[in-house]
N, C-alpha and C positions, 0 to 999 in steps of 0.2 A: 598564401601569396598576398602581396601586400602592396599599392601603389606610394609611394613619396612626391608627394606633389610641393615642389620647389618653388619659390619665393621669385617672382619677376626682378631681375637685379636691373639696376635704373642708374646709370653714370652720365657725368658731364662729359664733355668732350673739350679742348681746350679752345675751340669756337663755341662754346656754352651750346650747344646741341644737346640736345637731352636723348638719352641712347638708351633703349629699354629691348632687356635680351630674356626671354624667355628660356628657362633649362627647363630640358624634357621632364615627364615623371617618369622614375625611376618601378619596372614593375617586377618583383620577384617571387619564383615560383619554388617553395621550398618542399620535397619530397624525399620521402625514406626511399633508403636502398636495400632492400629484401636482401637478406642471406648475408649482408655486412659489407665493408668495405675492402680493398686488401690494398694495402699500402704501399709506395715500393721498395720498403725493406720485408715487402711480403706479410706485415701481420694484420691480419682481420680484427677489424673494429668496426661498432654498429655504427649508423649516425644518419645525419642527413642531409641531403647533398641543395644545397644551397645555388640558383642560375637567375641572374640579373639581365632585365634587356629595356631597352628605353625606347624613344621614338629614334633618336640617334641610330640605334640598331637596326635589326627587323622590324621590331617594334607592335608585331601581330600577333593575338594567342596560338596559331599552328606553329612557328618559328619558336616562341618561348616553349611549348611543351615538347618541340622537336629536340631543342637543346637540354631540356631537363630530362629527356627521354635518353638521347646520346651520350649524356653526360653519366648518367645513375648504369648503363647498358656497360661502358667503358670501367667503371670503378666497381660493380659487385658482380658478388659470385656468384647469381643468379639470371639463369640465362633469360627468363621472361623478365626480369626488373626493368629492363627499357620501357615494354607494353604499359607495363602500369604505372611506371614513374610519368609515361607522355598521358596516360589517361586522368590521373593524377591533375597532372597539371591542368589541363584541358577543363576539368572543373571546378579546381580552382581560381582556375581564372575568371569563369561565368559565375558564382558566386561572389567572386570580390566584387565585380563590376555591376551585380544587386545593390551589393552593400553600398558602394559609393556613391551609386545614382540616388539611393533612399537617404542617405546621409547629405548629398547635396538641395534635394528636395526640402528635407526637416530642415535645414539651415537655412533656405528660404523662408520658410512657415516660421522659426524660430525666433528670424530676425526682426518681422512683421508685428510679433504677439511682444507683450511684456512679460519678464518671469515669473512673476506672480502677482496676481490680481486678488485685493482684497477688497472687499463693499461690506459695510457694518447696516445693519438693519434698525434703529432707534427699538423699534415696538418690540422687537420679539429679543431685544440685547445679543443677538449675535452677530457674527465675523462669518461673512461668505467665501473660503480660501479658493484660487483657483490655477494651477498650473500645467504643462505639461511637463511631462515625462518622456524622455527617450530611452527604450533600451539598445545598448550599445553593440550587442550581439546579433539581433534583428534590423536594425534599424527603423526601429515601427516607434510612433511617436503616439503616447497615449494622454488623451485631455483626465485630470486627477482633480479632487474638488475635494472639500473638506469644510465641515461647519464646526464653528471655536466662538464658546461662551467669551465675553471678555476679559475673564481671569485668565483662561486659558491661553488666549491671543495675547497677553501680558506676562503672560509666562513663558511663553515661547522668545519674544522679545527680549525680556532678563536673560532667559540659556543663552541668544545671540551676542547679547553685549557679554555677557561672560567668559562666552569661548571667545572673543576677540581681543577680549584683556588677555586670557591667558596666552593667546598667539604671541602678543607684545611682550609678555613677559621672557617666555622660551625663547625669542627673537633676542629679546635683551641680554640673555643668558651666554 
């Protein structure tokens, strides 16, 4: 399951009124149907049954997993596939809603910090690296640091100009 979160659309009005319409996000709970599909020309095929609801709709996780429960109960051939298609959903719908709340959290922290912070030391010649890391499957954001000789920091510089020539080229291409 996956939220789509829509773009504030903002128009004039032909009294220059400025008009700003929020569309709902978009939340979908996608679950297997046990024992397969059957069509209605009758043939069984595996898959997975696909249920969208927005604020527009219910717009509640009992309603979404109700529908994806009713939905997967109606189309396989398996008489418990409701149970677990609504259970299904049920969690993942509290799961995604971790994930976004942590993703909106790091996007605050993200936008605060620089992407990467470097401080050169005279005395001891080295390069202080310092950034964060987000992994994208947790949403857990981790502080990563790195110490670079000044060859090294100058080399890593040359790879960047490198790969950015080669972008331009294949771009040219």
């Amino acid at each position: 399951m996956w939220a789509v979160e829509t773009d504030t659309l903002v128009t004039r009005n032909a009294n220059s009124h400025i008009r700003k319409v929020e569309k709902p996000a978009i939340t979908i709970a996608t679950v297997d149907a046990p024992g397969g599909i059957v069509t209605k020309s009758g043939k069984r095929i595996s898959g997975t049954v696909i249920v969208a609801d927005s604020a527009g709709g219910y717009g509640d996780k009992e309603s979404l997993a109700a529908m994806a429960g009713d939905t997967v109960a109606r189309v396989s051939t398996d008489s418990k596939a409701g149970d677990k298609a609504y259970e299904d959903a049920l969690e993942q719908y509290d799961t995604d809603r971790v994930l976004e709340k942590r993703r909106l959290a790091n996007n605050y922290v993200l936008a605060k910090e620089p992407a990467l912070k470097m401080v050169y030391t005279p005395s001891t010649d080295v390069w202080d690296v310092a950034w964060l890391d987000e992994d994208i499957s947790t949403g857990i954001v981790t502080p990563r640091s790195k110490k670079l000789t000044d060859a090294q920091a100058g080399y890593m510089y040359q790879q960047y100009q490198e790969a950015q020539i080669t972008k331009k080229i294949q771009k040219d291409e």
